[in-house]
C-alpha atoms as a printed R data frame, in Angstrom:
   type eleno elety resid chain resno       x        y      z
1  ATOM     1    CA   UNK     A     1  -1.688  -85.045  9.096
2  ATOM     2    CA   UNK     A     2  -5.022  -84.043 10.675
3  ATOM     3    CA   UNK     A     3  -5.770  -88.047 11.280
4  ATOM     4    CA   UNK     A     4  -2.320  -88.549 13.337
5  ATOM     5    CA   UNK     A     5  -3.273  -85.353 15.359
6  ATOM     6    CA   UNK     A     6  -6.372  -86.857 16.602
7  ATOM     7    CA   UNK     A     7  -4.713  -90.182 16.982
8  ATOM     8    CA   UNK     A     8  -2.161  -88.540 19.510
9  ATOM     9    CA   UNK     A     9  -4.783  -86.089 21.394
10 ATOM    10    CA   UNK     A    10  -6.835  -89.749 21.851
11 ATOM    11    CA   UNK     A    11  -3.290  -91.779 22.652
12 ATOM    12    CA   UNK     A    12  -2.965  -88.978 24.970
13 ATOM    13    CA   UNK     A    13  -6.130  -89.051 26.947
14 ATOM    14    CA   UNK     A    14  -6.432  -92.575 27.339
15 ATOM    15    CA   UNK     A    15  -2.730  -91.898 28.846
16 ATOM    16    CA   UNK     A    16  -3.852  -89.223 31.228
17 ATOM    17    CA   UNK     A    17  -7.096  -91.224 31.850
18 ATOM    18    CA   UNK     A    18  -5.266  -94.626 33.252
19 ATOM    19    CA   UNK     A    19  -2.786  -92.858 34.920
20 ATOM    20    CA   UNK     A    20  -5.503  -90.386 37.127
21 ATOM    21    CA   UNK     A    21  -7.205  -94.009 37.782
22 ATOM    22    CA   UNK     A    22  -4.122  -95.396 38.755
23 ATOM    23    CA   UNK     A    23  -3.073  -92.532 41.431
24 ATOM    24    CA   UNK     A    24  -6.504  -92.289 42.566
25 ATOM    25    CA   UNK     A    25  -6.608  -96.598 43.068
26 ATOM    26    CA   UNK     A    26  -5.816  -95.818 46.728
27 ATOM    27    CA   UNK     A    27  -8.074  -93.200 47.953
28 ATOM    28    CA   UNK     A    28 -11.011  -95.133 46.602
29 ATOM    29    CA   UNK     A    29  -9.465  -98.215 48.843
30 ATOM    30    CA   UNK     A    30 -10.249  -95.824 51.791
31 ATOM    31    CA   UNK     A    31 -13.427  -94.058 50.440
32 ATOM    32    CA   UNK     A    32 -14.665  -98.112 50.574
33 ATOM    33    CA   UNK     A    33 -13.448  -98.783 53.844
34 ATOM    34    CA   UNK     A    34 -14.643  -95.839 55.465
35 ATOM    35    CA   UNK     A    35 -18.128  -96.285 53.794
36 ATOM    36    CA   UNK     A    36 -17.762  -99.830 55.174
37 ATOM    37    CA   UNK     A    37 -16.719  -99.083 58.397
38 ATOM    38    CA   UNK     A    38 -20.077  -96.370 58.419
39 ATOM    39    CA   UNK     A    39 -22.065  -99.710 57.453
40 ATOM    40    CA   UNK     A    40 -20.885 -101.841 60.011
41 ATOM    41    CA   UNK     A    41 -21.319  -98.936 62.355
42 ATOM    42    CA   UNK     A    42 -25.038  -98.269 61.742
43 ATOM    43    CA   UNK     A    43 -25.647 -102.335 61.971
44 ATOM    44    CA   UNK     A    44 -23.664 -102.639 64.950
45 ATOM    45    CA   UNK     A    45 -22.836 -106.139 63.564
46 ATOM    46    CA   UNK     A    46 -19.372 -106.352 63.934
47 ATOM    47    CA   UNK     A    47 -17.415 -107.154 66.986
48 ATOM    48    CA   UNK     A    48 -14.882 -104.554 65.780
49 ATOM    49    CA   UNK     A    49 -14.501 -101.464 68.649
50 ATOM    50    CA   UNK     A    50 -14.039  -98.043 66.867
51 ATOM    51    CA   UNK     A    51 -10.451  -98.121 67.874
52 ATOM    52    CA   UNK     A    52  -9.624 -100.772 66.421
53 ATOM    53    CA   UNK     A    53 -11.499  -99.777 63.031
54 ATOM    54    CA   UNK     A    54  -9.627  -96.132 63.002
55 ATOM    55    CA   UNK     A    55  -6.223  -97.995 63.713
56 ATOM    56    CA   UNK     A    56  -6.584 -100.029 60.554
57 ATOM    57    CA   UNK     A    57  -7.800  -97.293 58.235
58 ATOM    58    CA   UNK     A    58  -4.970  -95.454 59.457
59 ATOM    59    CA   UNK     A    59  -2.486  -98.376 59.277
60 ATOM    60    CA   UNK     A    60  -3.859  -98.635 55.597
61 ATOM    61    CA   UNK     A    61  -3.151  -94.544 54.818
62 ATOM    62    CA   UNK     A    62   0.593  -94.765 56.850
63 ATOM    63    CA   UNK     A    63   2.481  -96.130 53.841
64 ATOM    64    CA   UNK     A    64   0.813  -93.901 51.063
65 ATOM    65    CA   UNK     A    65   1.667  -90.822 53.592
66 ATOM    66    CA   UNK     A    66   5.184  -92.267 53.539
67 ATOM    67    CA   UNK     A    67   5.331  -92.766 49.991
68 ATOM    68    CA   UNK     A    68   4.239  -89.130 48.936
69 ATOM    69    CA   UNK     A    69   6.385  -87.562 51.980
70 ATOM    70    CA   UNK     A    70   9.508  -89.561 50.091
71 ATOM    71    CA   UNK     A    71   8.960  -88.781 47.001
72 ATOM    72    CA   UNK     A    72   8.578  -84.401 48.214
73 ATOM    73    CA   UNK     A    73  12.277  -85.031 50.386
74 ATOM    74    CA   UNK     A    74  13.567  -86.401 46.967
75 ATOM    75    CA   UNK     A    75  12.095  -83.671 44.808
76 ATOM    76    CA   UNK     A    76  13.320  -80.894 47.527
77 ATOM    77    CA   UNK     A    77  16.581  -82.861 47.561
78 ATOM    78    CA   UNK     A    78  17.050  -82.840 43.760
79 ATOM    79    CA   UNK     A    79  15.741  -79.380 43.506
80 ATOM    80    CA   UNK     A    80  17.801  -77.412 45.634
């Protein structure tokens, strides 16, 4: 009894553990880009203008705003 337990608390974790790394896939999209976009700044290599850099980080972030903004109206929607 004490073995299938342990078997579910480690079923379990490796669960909770995939999952976390699965929601958190996208912020560490834009943790790289920004950290690239602070390379490219401090080489000045690229012929990339700011602007244009923020507008694509921010075009990358618009449909993951969407998303979790969706699925909130749908939760408040079934909810109440």
């Amino acid at each position: 009894m004490v073995n299938h337990g342990r078997a579910s608390i480690r079923h379990a974790r490796n669960l909770y553990g995939r999952t976390y790394h699965w929601l958190l896939r996208p912020i560490h999209k834009g943790e790289a880009e920004v950290h690239q976009l602070h390379e490219v700044e401090l080489r000045g290599a690229s012929g990339e203008t700011p602007f244009i850099a923020i507008l694509g980080l921010l075009l990358f972030l618009l449909p993951i705003f969407a998303l979790m903004l969706g699925l909130a109206l749908l939760a408040a929607y079934l909810a109440g």
